[in-house]
DRENFIVEX-833116 format. One record per residue (C-alpha): z negated, y negated, x negated. Coordinates in steps of 0.05 Angstrom, whole numbers, padded with zeros to 5 digits, always signed. Each point is the difference from the previous one (the first is absolute). Layout:
ZYX ...
***
This chain:
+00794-00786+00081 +00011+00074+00011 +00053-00027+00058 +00038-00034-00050 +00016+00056-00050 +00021+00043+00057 +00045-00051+00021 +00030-00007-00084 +00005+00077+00004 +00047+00005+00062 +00042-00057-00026 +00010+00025-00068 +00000+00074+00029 +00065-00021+00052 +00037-00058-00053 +00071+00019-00022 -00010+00024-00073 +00070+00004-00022 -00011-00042-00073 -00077+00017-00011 -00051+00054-00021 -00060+00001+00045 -00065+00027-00015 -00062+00011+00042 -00064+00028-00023 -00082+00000-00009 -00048-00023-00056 -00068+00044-00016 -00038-00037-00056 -00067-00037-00012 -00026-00062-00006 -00046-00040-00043 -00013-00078+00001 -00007-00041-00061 -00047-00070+00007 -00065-00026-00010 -00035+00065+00026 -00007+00068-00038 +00040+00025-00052 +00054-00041-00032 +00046+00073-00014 +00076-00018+00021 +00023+00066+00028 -00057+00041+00023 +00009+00025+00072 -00066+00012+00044 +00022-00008+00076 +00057+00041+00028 +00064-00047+00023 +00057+00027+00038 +00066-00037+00037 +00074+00009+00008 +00057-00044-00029 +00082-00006+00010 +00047-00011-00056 +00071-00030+00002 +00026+00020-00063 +00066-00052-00005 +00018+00034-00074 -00015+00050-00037 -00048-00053-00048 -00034-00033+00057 -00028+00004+00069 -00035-00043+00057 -00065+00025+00015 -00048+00000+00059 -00070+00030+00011 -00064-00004+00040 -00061+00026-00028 -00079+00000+00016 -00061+00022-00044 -00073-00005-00008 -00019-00046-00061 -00069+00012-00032 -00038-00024-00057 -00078+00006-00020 -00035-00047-00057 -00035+00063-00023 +00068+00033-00028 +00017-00059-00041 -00015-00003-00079 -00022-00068+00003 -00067-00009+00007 -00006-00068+00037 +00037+00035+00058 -00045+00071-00013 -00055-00044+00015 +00024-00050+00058 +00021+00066+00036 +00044-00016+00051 +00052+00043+00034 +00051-00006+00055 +00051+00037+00036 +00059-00027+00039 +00053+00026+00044 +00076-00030-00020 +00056+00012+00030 +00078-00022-00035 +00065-00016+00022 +00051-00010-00064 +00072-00014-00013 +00032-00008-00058 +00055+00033-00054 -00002+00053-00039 +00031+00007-00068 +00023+00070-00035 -00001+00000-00076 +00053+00060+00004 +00063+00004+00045 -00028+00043+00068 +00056+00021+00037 -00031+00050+00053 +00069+00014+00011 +00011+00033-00065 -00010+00075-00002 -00034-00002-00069 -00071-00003-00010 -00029-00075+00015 -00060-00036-00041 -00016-00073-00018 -00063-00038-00008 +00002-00069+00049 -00034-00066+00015 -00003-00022+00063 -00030-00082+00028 +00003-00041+00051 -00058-00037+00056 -00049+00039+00034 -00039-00019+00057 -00080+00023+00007 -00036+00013+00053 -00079+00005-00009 -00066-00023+00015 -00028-00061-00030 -00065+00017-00031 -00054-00042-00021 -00077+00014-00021 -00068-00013+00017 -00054+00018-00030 +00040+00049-00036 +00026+00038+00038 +00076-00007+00033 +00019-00017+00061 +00070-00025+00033 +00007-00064+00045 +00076+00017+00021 +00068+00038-00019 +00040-00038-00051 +00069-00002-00023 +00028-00008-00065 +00063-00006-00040 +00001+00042-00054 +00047+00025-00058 +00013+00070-00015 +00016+00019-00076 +00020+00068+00005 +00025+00058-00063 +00014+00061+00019 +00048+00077-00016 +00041+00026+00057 +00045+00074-00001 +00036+00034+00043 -00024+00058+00022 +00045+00028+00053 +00068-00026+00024 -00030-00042+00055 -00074-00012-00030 -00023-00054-00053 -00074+00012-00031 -00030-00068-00045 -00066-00008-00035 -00013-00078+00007 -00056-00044-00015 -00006-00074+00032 -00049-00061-00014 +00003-00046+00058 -00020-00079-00014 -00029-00022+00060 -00001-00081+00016 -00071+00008+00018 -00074+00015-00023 -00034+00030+00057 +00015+00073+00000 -00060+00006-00030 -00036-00053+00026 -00011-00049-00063 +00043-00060+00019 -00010-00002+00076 +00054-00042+00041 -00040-00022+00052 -00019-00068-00017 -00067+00015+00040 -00021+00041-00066 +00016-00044-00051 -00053+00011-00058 -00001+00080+00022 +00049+00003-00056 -00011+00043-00075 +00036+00029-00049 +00065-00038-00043 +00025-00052+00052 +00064-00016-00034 +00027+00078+00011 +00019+00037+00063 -00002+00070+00019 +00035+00060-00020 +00014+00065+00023 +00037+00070-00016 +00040+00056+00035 +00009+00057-00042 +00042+00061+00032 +00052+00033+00016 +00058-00013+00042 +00045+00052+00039 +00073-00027+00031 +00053+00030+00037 +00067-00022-00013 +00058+00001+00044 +00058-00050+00013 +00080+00019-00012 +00019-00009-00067 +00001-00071-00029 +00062-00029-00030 -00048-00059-00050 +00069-00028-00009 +00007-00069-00022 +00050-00032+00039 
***
């Protein structure tokens, strides 16, 4: 894995950028997981998350994004304000790490370019792919049979400025719909552990990155002509 995005950095680092805008950069956020485990809260960051991403911005309105990034997710019965779950008690953590591409969308026209002061909110989707460990439970308490992988889609709203000529600084919250159950262990995939299941059958698992994001741009200027 860690192969590969050294590999995407040289190429994009060496390409010819004579009609683009490139930008390179890190995310520092948190993460919290919503399912049928602990609190229900949408945004509410308890495990640090961190990665890097690369933006191809091909207009001033729109961009193709890529990103890897890996956090801790945690949850505990005992935080939740339901009291079935207060009392059942559970708790899990699990280790994911994501690979995502997809496009992002500027509400305002974001011409790095421009010597004027930059600002738009922006919504960015696409698929994501997860990398975990499949969890189930016995006797209460969570354990993991294998690592699992997942298709998942990001629905990301976030603010971005510019803060210096050749740095971009966004505030960006994403919930991630993962095509699976198991993250924290109430709808086991192993067909060996079928009846281990709990919790609402007929809905998958969710989680969050909340953070920030900090690019470099560089590139020659674009023309975004039409023709």
């Amino acid at each position: 894995m860690n192969r590969f995005f050294i590999l995407l950095f040289l190429i994009f680092g060496t390409a010819s950028v004579h009609s683009q805008i490139h930008e390179i950069g890190i995310y520092l956020g948190g993460s919290n997981y919503i399912g049928d485990i602990g609190p229900t809260k949408y945004i509410d960051p308890n495990e640090f998350a961190y990665g890097i991403l690369y933006k191809w911005n091909k207009s001033p309105r729109h961009s193709w994004r890529f990103s890897y990034t890996q956090s801790k997710i945690t949850s505990r019965d005992k935080d939740s304000d339901m009291p079935s779950r207060r009392q059942r008690g559970y708790d899990f953590e699990n280790n994911i790490k994501e690979v995502s591409a997809g496009l992002e969308f500027d509400f305002f026209k974001f011409d790095l370019h421009d010597t004027k002061p930059q600002f738009t909110p922006y919504v960015y989707s696409g698929l994501s792919y997860v990398q975990y460990d499949g969890l189930f439970f016995v006797n209460g308490r969570a354990k993991s049979d294998s690592s699992h992988g997942s298709v998942a889609i990001p629905m990301t709203l976030g603010v971005k400025a510019r803060i210096f000529d050749h740095m971009v600084l966004g505030l960006e919250s994403s919930v991630k719909y993962v095509f699976g159950d198991d993250l924290d262990g109430s709808g086991p995939k192993n067909k060996n552990l079928t009846g281990q299941g709990f919790g609402n059958i007929n809905s998958d698992d969710w989680y969050v990155f909340t953070g920030l994001t900090l690019t470099y741009t560089f590139g020659n200027k674009p023309c975004f002509c039409t023709d």
